[in-house]
C-alpha positions as CSV (number, residue, x, y, z in Angstrom):
1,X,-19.8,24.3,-11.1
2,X,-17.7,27.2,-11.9
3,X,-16.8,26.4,-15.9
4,X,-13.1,25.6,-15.3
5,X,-12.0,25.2,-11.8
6,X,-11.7,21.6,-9.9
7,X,-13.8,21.4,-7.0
8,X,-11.5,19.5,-4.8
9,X,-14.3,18.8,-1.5
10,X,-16.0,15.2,-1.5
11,X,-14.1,12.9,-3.4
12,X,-14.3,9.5,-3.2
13,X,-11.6,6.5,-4.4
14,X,-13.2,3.0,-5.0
15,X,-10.1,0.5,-3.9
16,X,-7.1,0.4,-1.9
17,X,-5.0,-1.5,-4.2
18,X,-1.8,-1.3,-5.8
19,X,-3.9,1.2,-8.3
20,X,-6.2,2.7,-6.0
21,X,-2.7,3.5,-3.3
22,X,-0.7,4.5,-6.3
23,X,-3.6,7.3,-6.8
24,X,-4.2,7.9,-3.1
25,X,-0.4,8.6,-2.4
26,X,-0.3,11.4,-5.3
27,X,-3.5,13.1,-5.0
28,X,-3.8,13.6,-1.2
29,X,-0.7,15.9,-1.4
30,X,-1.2,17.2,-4.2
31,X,-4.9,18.3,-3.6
32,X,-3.6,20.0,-0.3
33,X,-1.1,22.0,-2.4
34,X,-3.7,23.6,-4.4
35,X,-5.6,25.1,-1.4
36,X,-6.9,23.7,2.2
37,X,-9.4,21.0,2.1
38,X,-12.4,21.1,4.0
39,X,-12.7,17.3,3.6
40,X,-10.4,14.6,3.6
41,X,-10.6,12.3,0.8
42,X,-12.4,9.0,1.4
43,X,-11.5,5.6,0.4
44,X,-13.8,3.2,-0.2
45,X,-12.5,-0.7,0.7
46,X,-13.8,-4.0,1.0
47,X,-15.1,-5.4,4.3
48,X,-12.3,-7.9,4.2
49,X,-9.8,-5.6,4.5
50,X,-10.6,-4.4,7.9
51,X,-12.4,-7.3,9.3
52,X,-9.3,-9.8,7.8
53,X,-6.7,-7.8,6.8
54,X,-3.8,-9.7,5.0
55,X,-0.3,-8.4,5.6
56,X,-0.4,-6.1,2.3
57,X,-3.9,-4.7,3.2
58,X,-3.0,-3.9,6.9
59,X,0.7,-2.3,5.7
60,X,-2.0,-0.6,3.3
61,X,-4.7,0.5,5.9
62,X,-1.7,2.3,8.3
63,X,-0.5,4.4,5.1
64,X,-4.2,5.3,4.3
65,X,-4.2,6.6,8.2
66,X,-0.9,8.3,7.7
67,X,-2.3,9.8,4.7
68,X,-5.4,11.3,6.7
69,X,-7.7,9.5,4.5
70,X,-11.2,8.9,5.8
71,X,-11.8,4.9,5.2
72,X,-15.3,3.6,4.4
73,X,-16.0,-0.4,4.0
74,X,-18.5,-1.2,1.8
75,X,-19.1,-5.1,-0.5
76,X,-19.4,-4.1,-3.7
77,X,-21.7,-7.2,-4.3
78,X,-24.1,-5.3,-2.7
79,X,-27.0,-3.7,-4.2
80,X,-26.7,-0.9,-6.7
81,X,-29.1,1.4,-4.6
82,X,-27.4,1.4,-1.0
83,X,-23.8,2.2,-3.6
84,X,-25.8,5.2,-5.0
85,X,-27.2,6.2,-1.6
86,X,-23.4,6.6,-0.9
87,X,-22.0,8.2,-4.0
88,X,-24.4,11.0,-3.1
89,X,-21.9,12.6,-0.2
90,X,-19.9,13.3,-3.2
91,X,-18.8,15.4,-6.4
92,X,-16.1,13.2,-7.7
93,X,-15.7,9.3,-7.7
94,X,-12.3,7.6,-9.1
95,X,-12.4,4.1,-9.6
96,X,-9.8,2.3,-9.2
97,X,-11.6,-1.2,-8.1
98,X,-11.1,-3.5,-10.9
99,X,-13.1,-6.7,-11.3
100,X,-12.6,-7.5,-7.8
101,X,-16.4,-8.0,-7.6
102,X,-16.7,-10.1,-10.6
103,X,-18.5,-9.2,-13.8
104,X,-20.9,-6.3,-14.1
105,X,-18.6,-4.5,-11.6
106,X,-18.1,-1.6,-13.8
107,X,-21.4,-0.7,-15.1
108,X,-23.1,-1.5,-11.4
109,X,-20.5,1.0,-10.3
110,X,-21.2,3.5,-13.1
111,X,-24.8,3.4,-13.0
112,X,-24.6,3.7,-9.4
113,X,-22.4,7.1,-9.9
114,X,-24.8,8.8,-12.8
115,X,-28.0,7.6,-10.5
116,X,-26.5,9.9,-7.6
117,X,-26.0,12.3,-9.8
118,X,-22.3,12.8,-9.2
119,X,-20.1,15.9,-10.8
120,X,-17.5,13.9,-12.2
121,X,-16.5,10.5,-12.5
122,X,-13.4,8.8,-13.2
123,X,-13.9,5.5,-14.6
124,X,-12.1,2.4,-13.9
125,X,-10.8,2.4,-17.3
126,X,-6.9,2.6,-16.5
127,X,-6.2,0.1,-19.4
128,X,-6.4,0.2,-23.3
129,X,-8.7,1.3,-25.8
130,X,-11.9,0.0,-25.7
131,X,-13.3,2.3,-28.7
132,X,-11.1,0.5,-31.1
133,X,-11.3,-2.6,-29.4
134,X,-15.1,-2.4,-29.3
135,X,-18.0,-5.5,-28.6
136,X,-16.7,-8.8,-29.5
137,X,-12.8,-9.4,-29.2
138,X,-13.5,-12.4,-26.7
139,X,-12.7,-10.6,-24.1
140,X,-15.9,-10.1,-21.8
141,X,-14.3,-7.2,-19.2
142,X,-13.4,-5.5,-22.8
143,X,-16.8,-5.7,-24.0
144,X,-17.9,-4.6,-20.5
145,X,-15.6,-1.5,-20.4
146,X,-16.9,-0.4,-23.7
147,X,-20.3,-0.6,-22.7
148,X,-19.3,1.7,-19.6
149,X,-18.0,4.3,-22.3
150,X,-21.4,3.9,-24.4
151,X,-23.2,4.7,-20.8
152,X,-21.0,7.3,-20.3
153,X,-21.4,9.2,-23.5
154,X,-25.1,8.8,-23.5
155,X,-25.9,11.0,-20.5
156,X,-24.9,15.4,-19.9
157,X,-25.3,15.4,-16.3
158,X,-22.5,14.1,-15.1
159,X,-19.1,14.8,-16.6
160,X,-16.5,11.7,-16.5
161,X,-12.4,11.7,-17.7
162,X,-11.1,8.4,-18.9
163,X,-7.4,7.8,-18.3
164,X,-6.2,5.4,-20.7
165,X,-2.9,3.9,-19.4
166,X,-2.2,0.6,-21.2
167,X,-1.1,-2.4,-19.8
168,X,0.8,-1.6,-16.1
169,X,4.7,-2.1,-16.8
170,X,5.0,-5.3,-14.4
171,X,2.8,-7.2,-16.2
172,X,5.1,-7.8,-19.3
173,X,7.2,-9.6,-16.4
174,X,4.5,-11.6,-15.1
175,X,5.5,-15.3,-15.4
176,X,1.9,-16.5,-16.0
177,X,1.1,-13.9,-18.8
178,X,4.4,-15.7,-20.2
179,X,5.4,-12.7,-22.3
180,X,9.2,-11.9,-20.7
181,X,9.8,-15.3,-18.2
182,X,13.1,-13.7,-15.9
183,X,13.6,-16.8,-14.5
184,X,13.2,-19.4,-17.3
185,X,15.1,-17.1,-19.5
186,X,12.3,-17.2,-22.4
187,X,10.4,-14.3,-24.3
188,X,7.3,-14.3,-26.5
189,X,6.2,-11.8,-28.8
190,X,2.4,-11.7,-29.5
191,X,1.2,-11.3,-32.7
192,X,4.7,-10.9,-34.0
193,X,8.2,-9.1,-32.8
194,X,6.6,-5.7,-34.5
195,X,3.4,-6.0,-32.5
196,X,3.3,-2.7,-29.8
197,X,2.1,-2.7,-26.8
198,X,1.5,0.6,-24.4
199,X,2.7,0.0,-20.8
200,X,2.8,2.5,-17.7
201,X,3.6,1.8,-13.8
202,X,0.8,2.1,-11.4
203,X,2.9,5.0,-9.6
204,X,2.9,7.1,-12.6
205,X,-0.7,6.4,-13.3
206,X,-1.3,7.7,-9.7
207,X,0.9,11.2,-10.5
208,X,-0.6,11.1,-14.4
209,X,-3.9,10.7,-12.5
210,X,-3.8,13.4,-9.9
211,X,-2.1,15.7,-12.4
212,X,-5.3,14.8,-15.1
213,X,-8.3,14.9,-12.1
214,X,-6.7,18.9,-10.5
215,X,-5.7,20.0,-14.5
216,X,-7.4,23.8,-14.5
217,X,-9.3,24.6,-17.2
218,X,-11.0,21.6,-15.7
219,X,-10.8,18.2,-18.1
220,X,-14.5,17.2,-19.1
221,X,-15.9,14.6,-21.4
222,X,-12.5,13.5,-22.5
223,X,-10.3,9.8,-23.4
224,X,-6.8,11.1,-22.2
225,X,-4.0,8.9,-23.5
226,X,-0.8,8.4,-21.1
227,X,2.0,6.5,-21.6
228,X,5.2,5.2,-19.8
229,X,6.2,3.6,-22.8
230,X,5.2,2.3,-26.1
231,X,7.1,-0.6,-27.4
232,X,7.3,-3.2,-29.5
233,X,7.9,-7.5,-28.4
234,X,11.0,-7.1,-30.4
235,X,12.1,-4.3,-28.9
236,X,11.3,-5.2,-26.0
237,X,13.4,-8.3,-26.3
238,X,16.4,-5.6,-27.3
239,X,15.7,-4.3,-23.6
240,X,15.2,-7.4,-21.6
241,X,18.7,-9.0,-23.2
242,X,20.8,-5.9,-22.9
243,X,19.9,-5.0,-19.5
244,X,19.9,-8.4,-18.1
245,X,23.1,-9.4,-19.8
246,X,21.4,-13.0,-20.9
247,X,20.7,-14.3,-24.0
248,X,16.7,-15.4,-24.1
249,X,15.0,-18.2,-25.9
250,X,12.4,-15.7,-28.1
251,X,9.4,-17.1,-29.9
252,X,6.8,-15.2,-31.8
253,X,3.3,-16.6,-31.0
254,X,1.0,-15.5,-34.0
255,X,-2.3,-14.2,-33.6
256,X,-3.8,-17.5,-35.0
257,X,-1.9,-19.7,-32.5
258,X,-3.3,-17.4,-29.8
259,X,-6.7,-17.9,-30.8
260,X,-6.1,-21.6,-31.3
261,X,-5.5,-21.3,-27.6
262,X,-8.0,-19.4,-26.8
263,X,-10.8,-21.8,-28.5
264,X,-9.4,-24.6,-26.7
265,X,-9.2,-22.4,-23.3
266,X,-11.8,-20.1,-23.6
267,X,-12.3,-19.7,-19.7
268,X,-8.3,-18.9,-19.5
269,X,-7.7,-15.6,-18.6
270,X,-3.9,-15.1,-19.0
271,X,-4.9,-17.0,-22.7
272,X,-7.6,-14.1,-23.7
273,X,-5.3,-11.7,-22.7
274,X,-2.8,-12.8,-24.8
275,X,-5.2,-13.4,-27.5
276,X,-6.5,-9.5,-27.4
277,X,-2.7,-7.8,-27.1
278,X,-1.4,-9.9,-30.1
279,X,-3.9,-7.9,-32.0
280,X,-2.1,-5.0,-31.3
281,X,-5.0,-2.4,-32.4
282,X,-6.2,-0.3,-29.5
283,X,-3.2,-1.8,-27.5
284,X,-1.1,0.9,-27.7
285,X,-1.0,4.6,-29.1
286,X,2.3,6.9,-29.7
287,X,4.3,8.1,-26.8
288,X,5.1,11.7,-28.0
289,X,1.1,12.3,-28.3
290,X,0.0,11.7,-24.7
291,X,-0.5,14.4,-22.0
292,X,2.3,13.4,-20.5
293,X,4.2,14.3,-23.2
294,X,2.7,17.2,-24.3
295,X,2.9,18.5,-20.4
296,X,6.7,17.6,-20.1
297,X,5.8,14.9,-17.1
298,X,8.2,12.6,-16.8
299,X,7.5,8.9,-16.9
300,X,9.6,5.2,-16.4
301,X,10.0,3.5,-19.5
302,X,10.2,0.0,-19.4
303,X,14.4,-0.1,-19.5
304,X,13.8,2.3,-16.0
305,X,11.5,0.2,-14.3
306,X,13.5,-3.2,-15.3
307,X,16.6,-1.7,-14.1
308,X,15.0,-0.7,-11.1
309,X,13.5,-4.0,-10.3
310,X,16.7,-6.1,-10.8
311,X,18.0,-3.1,-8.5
């Protein structure tokens, strides 16, 4: 490959949701800006979605078609050879599939894309930062994602770009992560009210994304920190009361509470997450020093993306 142009033929994005179409509806226009494609972009989706479409994946599958996106169904579960066989029709994979297969996803998928011998990868690791957070925060798809970045790093042949976004905005709102409850009227800060926590909508990931994969001189072997905001609980709190016009019932739920949880729960996913972001380290980094910031692209903060939801 030339030593800083994108090649822009042959890429390939693993998933169709609200990540995977947040990256699919920015980088299909924006790679047919740069110059004419001789391929389309493929998307790579899950049996299910075309055989038994729910109403999300068949509004889904008609803007994939609108897009001109060439679809490919393929079960994740399946064996890692028949997923490299089909990495090797292509130069760049982005991953945007989760744990939708269950664990070992992510290094099944990784493996599969350094055994094919791909040009460059994009990792599903649209989250926080799993070299501070390292092996053994309770968290098994943490200690997963930082084995994908020891895999990663241990091979030359194929060059990969992680895109560390933090937590996606909406999930501070989620009632069963119970961190900002809109309709009970009650907040939590984990950790404490000065605990951050870096959050970013999946649609600027997507534009943060696309911007990141077609960036000339070409990205290579590189963490890249984004950010729609980086905030504290207490803060936070600030935002959710002024904007809403409501007083909140606000509690800070220490770390060791958390973990008290967690030992008592250990199989409870929304109580390991709220375990690992009252930590706070590797949960968020400062605004002002992500690309986005340093490129001048703008971003919704979380007052933005709160106003826009209670619209």
């Amino acid at each position: 490959m030339n030593d800083t142009k994108v090649n822009i033929e042959n890429m390939i994005v693993l998933g169709a949701g609200q990540l995977g179409m947040a990256v699919l509806r920015a980088l299909v226009p924006a790679r047919s800006q740069r110059q004419t494609p001789k391929t389309p972009i493929t998307v790579l989706v899950s049996p299910q979605m075309i055989h038994a479409p729910s109403s999300q994946d068949s509004e889904n599958l008609s803007a994939l078609r609108q897009l001109g996106v060439e679809i490919v169904a393929f079960d994740l579960a399946a064996e890692g050879d028949a997923l490299t066989d089909l990495f090797k029709r292509f130069r760049t994979v982005v991953n945007c599939t989760g744990f939708v297969a269950g664990p070992g996803t992510q290094l099944k998928i990784t493996r599969a894309a350094l055994d094919a011998g791909v040009e460059r990868y994009f990792p599903w690791q649209f989250g926080v930062d799993y070299d501070v957070v390292g092996r053994g925060s309770g968290q098994p798809v943490f200690d997963e994602q930082y084995e994908v970045r020891q895999l990663l790093r241990a091979q030359s042949k194929t060059e990969w770009v992680i895109v560390s976004t933090g937590m996606f905005t909406s999930f501070l709102f989620e009632p069963a992560f119970d961190v900002v409850n809109l309709e009970h009227g009650t907040m939590h800060g984990l950790g404490s009210w000065e605990t951050k926590v870096t959050v970013t909508t999946p649609e600027d990931v997507g534009k943060l994304t696309t911007h990141i994969l077609l960036a000339e001189p070409r990205i290579v072997d590189e963490v890249v920190y984004v950010a729609g905001d980086t905030i504290s609980y207490g803060r936070l709190a600030e935002v959710v009361e002024r904007v809403t016009g409501r007083t909140f019932e606000k509690t800070a739920w220490s770390l060791e509470k958390l973990r008290a949880d967690l030992s008592a729960a250990p199989g409870d996913v929304m109580t390991r997450y709220r375990a690992a972001f009252a930590a706070g380290d590797g949960m968020w980094w400062d605004r002002s020093a992500t690309y986005n910031a340093r490129e001048g692209l703008p971003t919704v903060d979380v007052e933005a993306y709160l106003r826009a939801r209670l619209g």
